[in-house]
Every structure is written in C-alpha cells, then in structure tokens.
C-alpha atoms as a printed R data frame, in Angstrom:
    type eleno elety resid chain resno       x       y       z
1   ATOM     1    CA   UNK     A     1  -2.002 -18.173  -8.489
2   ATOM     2    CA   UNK     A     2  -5.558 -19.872  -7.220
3   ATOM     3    CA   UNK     A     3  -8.438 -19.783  -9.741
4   ATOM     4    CA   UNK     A     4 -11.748 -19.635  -8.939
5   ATOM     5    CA   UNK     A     5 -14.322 -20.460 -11.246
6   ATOM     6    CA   UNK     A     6 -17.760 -18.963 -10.333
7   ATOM     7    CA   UNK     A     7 -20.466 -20.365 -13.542
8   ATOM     8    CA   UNK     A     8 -23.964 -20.690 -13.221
9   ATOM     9    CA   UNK     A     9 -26.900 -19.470 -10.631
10  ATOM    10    CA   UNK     A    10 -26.251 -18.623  -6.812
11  ATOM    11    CA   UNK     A    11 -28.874 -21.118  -4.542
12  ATOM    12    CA   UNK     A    12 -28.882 -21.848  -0.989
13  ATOM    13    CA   UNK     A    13 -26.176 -23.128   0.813
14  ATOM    14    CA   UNK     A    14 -23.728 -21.684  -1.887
15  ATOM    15    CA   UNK     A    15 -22.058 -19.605   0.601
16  ATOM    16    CA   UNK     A    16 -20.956 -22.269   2.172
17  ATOM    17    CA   UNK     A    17 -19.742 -24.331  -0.420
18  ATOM    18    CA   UNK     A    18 -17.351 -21.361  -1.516
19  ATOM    19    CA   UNK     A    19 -16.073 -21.068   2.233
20  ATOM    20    CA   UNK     A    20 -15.218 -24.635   2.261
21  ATOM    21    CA   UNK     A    21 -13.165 -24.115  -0.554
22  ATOM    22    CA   UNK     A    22 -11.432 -21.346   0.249
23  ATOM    23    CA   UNK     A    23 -11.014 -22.883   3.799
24  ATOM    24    CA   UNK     A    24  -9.428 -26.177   2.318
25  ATOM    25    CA   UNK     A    25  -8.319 -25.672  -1.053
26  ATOM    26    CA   UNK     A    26  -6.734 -22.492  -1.671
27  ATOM    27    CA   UNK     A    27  -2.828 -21.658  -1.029
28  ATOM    28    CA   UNK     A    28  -2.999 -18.307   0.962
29  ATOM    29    CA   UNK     A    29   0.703 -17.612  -0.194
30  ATOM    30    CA   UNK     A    30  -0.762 -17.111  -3.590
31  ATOM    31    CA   UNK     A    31  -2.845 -14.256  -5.238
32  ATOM    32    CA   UNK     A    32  -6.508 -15.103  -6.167
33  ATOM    33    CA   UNK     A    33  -8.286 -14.608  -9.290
34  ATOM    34    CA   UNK     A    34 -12.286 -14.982  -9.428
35  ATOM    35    CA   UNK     A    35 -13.157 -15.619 -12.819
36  ATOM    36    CA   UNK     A    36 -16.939 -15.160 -12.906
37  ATOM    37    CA   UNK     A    37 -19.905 -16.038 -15.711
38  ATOM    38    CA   UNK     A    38 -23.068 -16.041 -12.950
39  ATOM    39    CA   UNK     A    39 -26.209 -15.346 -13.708
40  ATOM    40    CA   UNK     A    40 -27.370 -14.076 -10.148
41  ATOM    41    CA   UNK     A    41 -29.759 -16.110  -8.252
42  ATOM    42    CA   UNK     A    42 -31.200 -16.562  -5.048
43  ATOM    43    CA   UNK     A    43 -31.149 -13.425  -3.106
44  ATOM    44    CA   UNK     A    44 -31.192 -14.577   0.727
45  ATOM    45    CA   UNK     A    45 -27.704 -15.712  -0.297
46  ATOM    46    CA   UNK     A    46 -26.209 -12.960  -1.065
47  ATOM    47    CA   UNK     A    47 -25.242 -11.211   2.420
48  ATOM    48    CA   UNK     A    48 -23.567 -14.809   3.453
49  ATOM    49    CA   UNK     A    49 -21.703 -15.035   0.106
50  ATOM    50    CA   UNK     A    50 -20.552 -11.824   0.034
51  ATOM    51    CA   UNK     A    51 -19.409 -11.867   3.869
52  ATOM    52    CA   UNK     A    52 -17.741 -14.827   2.793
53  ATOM    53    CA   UNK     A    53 -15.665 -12.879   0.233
54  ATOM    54    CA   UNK     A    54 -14.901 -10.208   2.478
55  ATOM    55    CA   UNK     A    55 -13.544 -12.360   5.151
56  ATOM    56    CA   UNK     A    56 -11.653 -14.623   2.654
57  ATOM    57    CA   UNK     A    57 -10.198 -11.280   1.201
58  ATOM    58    CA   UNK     A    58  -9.809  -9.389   4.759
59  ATOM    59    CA   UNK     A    59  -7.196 -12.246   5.384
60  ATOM    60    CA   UNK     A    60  -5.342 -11.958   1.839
61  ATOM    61    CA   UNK     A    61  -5.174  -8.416   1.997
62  ATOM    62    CA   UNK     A    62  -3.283  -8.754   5.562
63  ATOM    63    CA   UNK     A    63  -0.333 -11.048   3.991
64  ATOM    64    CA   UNK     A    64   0.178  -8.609   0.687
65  ATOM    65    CA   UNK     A    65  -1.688 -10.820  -1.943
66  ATOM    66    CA   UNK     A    66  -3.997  -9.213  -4.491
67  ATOM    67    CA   UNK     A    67  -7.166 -10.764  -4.835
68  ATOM    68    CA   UNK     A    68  -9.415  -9.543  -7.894
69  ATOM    69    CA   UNK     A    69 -12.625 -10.945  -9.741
70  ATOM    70    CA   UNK     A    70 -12.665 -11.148 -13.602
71  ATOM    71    CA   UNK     A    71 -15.319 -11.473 -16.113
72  ATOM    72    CA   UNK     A    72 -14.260 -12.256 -19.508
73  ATOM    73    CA   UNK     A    73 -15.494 -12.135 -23.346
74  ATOM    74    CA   UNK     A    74 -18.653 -13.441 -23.613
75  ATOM    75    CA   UNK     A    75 -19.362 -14.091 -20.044
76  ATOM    76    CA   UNK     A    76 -22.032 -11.932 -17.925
77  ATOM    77    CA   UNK     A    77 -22.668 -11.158 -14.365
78  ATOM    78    CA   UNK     A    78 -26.317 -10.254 -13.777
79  ATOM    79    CA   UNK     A    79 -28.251  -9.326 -10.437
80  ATOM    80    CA   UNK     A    80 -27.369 -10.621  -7.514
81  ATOM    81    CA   UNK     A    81 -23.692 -11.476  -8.926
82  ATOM    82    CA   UNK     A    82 -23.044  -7.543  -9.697
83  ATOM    83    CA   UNK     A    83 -23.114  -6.655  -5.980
84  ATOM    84    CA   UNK     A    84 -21.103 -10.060  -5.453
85  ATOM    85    CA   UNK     A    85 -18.174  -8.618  -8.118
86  ATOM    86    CA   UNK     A    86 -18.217  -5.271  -6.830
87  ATOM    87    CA   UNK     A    87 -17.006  -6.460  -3.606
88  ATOM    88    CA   UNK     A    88 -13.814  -7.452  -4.850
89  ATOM    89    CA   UNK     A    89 -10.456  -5.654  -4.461
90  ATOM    90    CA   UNK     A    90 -10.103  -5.234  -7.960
91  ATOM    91    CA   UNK     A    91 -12.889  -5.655 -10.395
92  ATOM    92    CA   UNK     A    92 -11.717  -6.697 -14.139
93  ATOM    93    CA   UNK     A    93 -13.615  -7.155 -16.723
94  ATOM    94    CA   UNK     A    94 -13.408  -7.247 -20.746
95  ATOM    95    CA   UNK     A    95 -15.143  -5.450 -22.980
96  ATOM    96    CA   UNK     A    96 -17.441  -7.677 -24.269
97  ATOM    97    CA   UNK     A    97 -18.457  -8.743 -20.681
98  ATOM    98    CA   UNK     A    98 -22.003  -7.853 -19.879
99  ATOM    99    CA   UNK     A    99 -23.455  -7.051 -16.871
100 ATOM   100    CA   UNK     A   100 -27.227  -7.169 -15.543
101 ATOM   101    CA   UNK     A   101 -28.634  -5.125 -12.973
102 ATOM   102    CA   UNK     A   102 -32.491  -5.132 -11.904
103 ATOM   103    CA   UNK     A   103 -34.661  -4.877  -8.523
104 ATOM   104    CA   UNK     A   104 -35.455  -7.654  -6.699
105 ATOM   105    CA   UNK     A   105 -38.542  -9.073  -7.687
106 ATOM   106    CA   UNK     A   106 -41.448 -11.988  -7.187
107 ATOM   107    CA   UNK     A   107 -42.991 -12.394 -10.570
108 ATOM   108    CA   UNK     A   108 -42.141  -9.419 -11.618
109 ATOM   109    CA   UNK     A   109 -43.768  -7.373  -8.623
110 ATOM   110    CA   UNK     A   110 -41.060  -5.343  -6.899
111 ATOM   111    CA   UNK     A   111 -39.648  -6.534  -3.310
112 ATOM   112    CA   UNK     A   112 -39.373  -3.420  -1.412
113 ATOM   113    CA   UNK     A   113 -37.575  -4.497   1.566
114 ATOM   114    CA   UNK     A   114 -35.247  -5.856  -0.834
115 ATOM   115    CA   UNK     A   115 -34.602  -3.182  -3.015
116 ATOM   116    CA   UNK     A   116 -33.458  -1.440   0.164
117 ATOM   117    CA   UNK     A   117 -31.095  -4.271   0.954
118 ATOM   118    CA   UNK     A   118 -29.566  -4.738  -2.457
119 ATOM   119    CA   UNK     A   119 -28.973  -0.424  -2.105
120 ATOM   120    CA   UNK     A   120 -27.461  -0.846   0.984
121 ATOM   121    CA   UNK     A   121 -25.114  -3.876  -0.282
122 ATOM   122    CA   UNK     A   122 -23.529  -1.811  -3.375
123 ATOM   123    CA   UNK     A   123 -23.226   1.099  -0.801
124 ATOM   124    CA   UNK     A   124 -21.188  -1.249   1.447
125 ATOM   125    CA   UNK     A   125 -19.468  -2.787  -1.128
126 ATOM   126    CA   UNK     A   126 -18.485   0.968  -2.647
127 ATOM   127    CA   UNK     A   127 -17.028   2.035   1.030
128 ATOM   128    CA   UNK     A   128 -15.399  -1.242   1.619
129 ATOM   129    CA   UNK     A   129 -13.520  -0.733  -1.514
130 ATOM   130    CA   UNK     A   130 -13.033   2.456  -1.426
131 ATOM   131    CA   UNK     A   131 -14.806   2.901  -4.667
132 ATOM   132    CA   UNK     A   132 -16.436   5.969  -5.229
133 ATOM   133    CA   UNK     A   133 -16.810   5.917  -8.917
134 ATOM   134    CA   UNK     A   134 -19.363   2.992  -8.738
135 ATOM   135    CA   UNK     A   135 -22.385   5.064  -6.586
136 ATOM   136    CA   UNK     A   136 -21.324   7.823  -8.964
137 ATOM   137    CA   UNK     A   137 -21.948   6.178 -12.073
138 ATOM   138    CA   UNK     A   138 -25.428   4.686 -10.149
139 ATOM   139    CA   UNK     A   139 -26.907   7.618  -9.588
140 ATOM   140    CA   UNK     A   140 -26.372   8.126 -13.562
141 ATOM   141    CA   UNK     A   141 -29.183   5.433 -14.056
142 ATOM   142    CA   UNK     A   142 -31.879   5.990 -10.932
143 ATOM   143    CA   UNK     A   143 -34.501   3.539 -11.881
144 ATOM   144    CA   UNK     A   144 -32.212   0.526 -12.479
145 ATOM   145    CA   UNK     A   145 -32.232  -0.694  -9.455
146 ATOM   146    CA   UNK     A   146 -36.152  -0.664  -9.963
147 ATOM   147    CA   UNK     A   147 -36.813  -2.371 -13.231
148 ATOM   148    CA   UNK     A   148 -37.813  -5.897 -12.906
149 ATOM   149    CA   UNK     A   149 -36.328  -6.781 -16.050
150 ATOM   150    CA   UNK     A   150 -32.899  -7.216 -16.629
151 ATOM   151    CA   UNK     A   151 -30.413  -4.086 -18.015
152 ATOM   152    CA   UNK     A   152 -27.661  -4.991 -19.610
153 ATOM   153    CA   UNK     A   153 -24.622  -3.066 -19.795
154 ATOM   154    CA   UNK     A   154 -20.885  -4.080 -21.961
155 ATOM   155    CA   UNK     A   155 -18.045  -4.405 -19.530
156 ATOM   156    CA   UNK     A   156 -16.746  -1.397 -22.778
157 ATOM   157    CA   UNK     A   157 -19.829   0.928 -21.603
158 ATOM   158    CA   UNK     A   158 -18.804   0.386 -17.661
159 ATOM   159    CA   UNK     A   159 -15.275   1.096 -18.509
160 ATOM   160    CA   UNK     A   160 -16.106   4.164 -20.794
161 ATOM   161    CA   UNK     A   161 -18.433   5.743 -18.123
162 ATOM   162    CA   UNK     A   162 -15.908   4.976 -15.391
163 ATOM   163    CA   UNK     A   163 -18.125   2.916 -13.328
164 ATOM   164    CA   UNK     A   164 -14.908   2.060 -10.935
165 ATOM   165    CA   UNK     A   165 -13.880  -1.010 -12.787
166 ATOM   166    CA   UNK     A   166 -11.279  -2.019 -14.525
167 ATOM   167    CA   UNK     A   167 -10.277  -3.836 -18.008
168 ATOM   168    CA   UNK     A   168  -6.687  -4.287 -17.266
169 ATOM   169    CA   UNK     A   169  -5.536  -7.928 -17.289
170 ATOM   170    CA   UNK     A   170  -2.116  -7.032 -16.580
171 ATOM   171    CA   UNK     A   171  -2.250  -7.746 -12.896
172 ATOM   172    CA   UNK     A   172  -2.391 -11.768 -12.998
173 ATOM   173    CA   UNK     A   173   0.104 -11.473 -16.348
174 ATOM   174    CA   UNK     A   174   0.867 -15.448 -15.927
175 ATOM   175    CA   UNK     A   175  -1.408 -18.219 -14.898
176 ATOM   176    CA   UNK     A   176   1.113 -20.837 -15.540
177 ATOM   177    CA   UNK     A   177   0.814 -23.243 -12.575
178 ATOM   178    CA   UNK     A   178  -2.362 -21.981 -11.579
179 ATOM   179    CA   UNK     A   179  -4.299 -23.917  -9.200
180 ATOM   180    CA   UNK     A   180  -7.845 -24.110 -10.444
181 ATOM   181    CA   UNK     A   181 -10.856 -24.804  -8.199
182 ATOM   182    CA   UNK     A   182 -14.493 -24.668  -9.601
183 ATOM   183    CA   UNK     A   183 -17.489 -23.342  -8.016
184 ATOM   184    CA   UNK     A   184 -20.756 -24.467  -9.541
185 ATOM   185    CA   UNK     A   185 -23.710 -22.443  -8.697
C-alpha cells in the first residue's frame, strides 16, 4: 500500500510538489491511502491540488485500486483541506477527527468571488464522487460557508449526521510493507 502523509498548511507551488510525487514515487499496482492533518491554506492552490488528485485517482480507479483519504484521532482538516478530502474516493475519518469549514476571507472581510468558487468546488467534488449525502448535510448549516471564523465539527458529528463519510478503517486492514511518502505543506 502507498502512504501519503499530508501535515501542515497548503502554499504555492504545493500542487506540484504532490504531482511529482505521485509521478515518481508511488507504485500504481498498489492502493493509496492519504492520511491527512492540514490545516488549509492558501486558496489559489486549491483548484491545481485538487485537479491533481483527481487525475492521480482517475488513473487508479482505471486499474481496480482503491484510493481513500484518512484523518485520524486528534488530527483536523480545516478550510481549504475539507474540499481537498472530499474529493477522495473514499473519505475516512475517526471520531475524534475534527474538521473546519469557513468562507474565504482577507482579514476577516468575506471574498465573494471566492465563496462562489469554494461552493462550486464541494459541488464538483459531491458529483465527482457521487456523493450526495455531503450537499445534503450542507444545506443543514447555510451560513458556514460564510463565517470567517473557523467551525469545527468531530469526524463522530459528520458520521452521526451522515455527511457522506465514512469511519470504517477496514478497507486498508494491513499497512505492513507500506511505502510511506511525506508531503509537507
């Protein structure tokens, strides 16, 4: 199994790092497992990171291999890194996971255009994956996606209100002889 290690804030140029390694390090015969603790970041990067992801996936999908991303106990995802993890094939979490979801702002004052965007990428990301649960369970919370401040939500909570995620960990059951590549953000 390959292991990707996503930990700390998205910048510029990040998109390309990842490609590179999923261009020269990882064994396509294998399944892949995103393990993510990201705190968001820079928001220009997300449509390139996130094409990147689809593209590595697109191919993955094609040969039969499962390729999911996980965050664990104590580790978040907030911002820009929820519409990053809900463009996975599988989204796994635990329940002490937290996730943070807010508009896209300058100092606090809301970025309009890019409130639209960041709608439209959790829209694609839902269709892509077939996930209807997720717009669903957004249209629970309307303003979220226009509070400056952070939101938090436990990966128990998104589970519990069916948010179209996951908490089983049964699908990667081994990662004996797991190839383990680290993306620093």
């Amino acid at each position: 199994m390959n292991l990707v290690t996503f930990y700390g804030r998205i910048g510029e140029g990040d998109s390309q790092k990842l490609k590179s390694i999923l261009d020269s390090k990882i064994n396509g015969s294998l399944n892949t497992l995103f393990l993510v603790n990201c705190q968001g970041g820079q928001f220009d990067e997300g449509p390139a990171l996130i094409k990147v992801i689809n593209e590595f996936q697109a191919g993955q999908i094609a040969s039969g291999k499962l390729v999911a991303s996980y965050v664990g106990e104590l580790s978040e995802c907030a911002s820009l890194c929820t519409v990053m993890f809900m463009n996975f094939q599988y989204r796994l979490l635990a329940p002490g996971a937290r996730f943070g979801f807010h508009a896209p702002n300058y100092f606090g004052l809301p970025m309009v255009d890019e409130i639209k965007q960041l709608r439209e990428m959790y829209r694609q990301a839902s269709v892509a994956r077939k996930n209807e649960k997720f717009p669903a369970w957004l249209k629970k919370y309307p303003s979220l996606l226009e509070e400056s401040d952070l939101v938090w939500f436990t990966g128990e909570k998104l589970i519990a209100e069916n948010a179209g995620v996951s908490s089983s960990e049964k699908m990667f059951p081994s990662q004996e002889n797991a190839i383990t590549y680290l993306v620093s953000f």
